[in-house]
N, C-alpha and C positions, 0 to 999 in steps of 0.2 A: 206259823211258818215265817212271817214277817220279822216277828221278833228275834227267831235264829236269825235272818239273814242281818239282824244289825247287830244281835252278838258276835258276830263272824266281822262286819264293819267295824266294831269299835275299837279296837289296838289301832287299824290305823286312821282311824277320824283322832283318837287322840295321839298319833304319831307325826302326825299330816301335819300339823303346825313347825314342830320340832324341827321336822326335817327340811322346811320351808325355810326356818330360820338361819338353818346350820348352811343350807345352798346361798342362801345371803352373807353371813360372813365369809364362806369361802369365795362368793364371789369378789367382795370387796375387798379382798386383801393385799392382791398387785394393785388399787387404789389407797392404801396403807402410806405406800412410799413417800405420798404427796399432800394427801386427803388425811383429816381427823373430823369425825363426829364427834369429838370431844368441843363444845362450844367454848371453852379456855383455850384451848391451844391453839399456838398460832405462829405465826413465823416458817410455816412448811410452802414448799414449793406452788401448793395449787392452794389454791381457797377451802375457808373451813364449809364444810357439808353436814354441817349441822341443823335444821332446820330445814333441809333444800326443798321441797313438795309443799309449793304455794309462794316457796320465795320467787319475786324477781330475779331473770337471769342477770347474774354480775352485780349482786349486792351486796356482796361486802364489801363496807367501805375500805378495810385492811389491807384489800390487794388489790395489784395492778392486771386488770386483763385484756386480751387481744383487743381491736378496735373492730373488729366482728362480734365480740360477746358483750363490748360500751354500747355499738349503734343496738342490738338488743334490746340491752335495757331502758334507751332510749326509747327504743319503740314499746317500753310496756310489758316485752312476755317474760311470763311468768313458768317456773318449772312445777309440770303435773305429772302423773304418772304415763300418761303417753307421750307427751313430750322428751321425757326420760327416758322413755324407753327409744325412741326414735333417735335421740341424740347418741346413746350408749350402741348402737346398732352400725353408726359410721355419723361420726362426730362432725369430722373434715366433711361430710355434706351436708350435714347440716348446717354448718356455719364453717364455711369457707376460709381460711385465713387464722384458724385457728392454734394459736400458739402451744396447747397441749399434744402432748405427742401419744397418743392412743390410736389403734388401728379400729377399735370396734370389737362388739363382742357378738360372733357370731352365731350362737347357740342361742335361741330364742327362750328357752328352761333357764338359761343362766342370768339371761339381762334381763328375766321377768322376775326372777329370785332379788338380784338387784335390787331393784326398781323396788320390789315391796319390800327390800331390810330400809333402805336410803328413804324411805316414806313411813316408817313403822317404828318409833322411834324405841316404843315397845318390845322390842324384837332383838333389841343389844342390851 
């Protein structure tokens, strides 16, 4: 009986990644505009996000960021997958003063999806 019940689980245990990944690129895509995970590219309006989960907030050297995202990195933090997620949820509260123009992403499925494409590097 066991065994049916994981032949019956497995289309989507092997689906469940897939579809994980595809809620990440579609989340990241109004990020598109501004944003590349391509670590070459450069010269776009926001910082490249390449790397981000472990990086220091406001590490690249390349661009200029608000003086709420400088004193940050001054202070040491580092972006983790909760961090991420808490910042992608309402930005402007988390860091005040913040020059990116995003409202937040209020669907908690989608800034989780997010969060695990922009940390998975696997996953693009």
């Amino acid at each position: 009986m066991k065994s049916f019940a994981a032949l019956l689980l497995l289309p989507f245990l092997l689906t469940a990644p897939a579809i994980a990944e595809e809620n990440g690129v579609r989340a990241f895509a109004p990020c598109r505009a501004c944003h590349s995970l391509d670590p070459a590219e450069r010269g776009l309006p926001g910082p490249n996000l390449a790397g981000l989960i472990g990086r220091t907030v406001a590490a690249d050297p390349e661009f200029d960021y608000s003086p709420v995202l400088r004193k940050a990195r001054d202070e040491g933090l580092r972006w983790d997958a909760k961090r991420l997620e808490a910042f992608l949820a309402d930005p402007a509260a988390m860091f005040p003063g913040l020059w990116m123009s995003i409202r937040g992403i209020e669907d908690a499925a989608e800034r989780q999806a997010l969060t695990r494409f922009l940390g998975d590097p696997a996953s693009r």
